[in-house]
N, C-alpha and C positions, 0 to 999 in steps of 0.2 A: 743952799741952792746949787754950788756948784757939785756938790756928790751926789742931788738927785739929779741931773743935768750927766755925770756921768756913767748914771745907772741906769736912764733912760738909751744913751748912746748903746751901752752894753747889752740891753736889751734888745733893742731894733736890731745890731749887728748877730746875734746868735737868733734869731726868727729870720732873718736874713741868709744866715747861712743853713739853717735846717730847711728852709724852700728850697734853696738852690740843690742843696742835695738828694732834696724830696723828689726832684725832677729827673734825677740820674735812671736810666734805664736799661733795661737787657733787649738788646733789638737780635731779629735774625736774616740771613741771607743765606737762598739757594737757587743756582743758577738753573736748577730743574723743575723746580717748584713756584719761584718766585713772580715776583711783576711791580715793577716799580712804582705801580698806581697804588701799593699796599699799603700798610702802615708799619710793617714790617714788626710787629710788637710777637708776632708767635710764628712758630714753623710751616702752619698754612697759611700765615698770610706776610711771607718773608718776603723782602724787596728783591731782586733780581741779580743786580751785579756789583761788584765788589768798591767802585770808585762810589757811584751814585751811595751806596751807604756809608761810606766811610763821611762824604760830605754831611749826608745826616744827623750823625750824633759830635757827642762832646764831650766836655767835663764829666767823666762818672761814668758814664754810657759804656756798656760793653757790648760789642757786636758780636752775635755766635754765627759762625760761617760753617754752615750743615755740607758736609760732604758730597766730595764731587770733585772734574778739574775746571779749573776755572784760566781759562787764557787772558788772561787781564792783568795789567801792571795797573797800580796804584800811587797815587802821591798824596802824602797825609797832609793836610794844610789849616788842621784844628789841633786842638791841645787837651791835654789836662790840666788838673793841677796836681799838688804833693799831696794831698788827701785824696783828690778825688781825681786818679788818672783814668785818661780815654785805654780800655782794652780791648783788643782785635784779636781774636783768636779761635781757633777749630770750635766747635761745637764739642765738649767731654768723648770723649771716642770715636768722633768722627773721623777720617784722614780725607785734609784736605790740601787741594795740589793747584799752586799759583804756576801754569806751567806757559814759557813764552816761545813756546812753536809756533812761527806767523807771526810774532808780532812786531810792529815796527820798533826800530832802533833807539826811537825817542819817545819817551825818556829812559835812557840808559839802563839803569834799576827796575826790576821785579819790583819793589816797592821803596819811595823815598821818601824820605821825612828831614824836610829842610827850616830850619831854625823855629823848631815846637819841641816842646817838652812834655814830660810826664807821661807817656804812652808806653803801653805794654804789647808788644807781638808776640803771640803765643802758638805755640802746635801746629805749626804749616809749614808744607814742603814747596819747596820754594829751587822750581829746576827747568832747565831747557832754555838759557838766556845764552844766546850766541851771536855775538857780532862783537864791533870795535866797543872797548868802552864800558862791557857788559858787564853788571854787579846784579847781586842779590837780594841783600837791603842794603843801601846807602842813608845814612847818617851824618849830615850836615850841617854846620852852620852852627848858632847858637844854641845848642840844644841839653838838656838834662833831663836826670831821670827817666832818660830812654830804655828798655827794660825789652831785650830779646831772650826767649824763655823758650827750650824745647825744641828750637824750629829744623829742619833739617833742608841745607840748602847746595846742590849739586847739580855737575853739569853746567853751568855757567862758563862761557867761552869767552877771550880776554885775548885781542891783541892789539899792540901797538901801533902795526903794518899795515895801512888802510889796504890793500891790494891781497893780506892773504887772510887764508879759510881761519877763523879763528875756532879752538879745538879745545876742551874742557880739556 
């Protein structure tokens, strides 16, 4: 009784985990093409801008972010897991540009990711953050298996001195 009781558990838990995985998807975003009413699942029918997707996917889910610049700071506030990390990254030969001309000061970071794990940022340039406080990606808190890969990040302005011109 009790080894088919725990061949049954074993069972449920691996059909359990092959749904969960079966749901992982490749979403896309482009801020020229997109609209956030989409389903974001192909290049004509990408979601719009960079936060609203990132909210959308999870575990497993990779987001392709189709070339272009994109004035938007980000804050990741989903996760992966060790199997099945969330990855964020350029679209294969695209070059794409998280660039913060104009943008307000808060949140500090081009993109933050406070106490989540398992996420991979890939293939983005990541520039033009200028004022007090100013970072690139920031990585906080309790996090692992944080995975920045390829990204090229310049230009970011840092000073301490609330009163002066902060200067990459």
């Amino acid at each position: 009784m009790a080894m088919t009781l725990t061949r049954l558990i074993l069972v449920v838990a691996l059909a359990l985990a092959s749904i969960a995985h079966s749901w992982a998807g490749t979403y896309f975003v482009s801020n020229t093409l997109g609209s956030n009413t989409n389903d974001g699942l192909s290049d004509t029918t990408a979601w719009e801008t960079l936060q609203f997707s990132v909210n959308k996917i999870g575990a497993g889910d990779t987001l392709l972010i189709l070339a272009g610049t994109y004035f938007e700071k980000i804050s990741i506030d989903t996760f992966g897991t060790m199997s099945n990390p969330m990855v964020i990254r350029n679209r294969p030969g695209d070059e794409v540009v998280l660039d913060g001309t104009g943008l307000a000061t808060v949140p500090e970071a081009m993109i933050s990711v406070f106490d989540q794990s398992y996420i991979v940022i890939q293939g983005l340039i990541i520039r033009n953050n200028r004022h007090q406080d100013a970072q690139g990606i920031l990585v906080e808190g309790n996090c692992q298996g944080i995975h920045l890969l390829g990204n090229e990040i310049h230009d970011i302005g840092f000073s301490s001195d609330s009163s002066a011109d902060p200067t990459p």
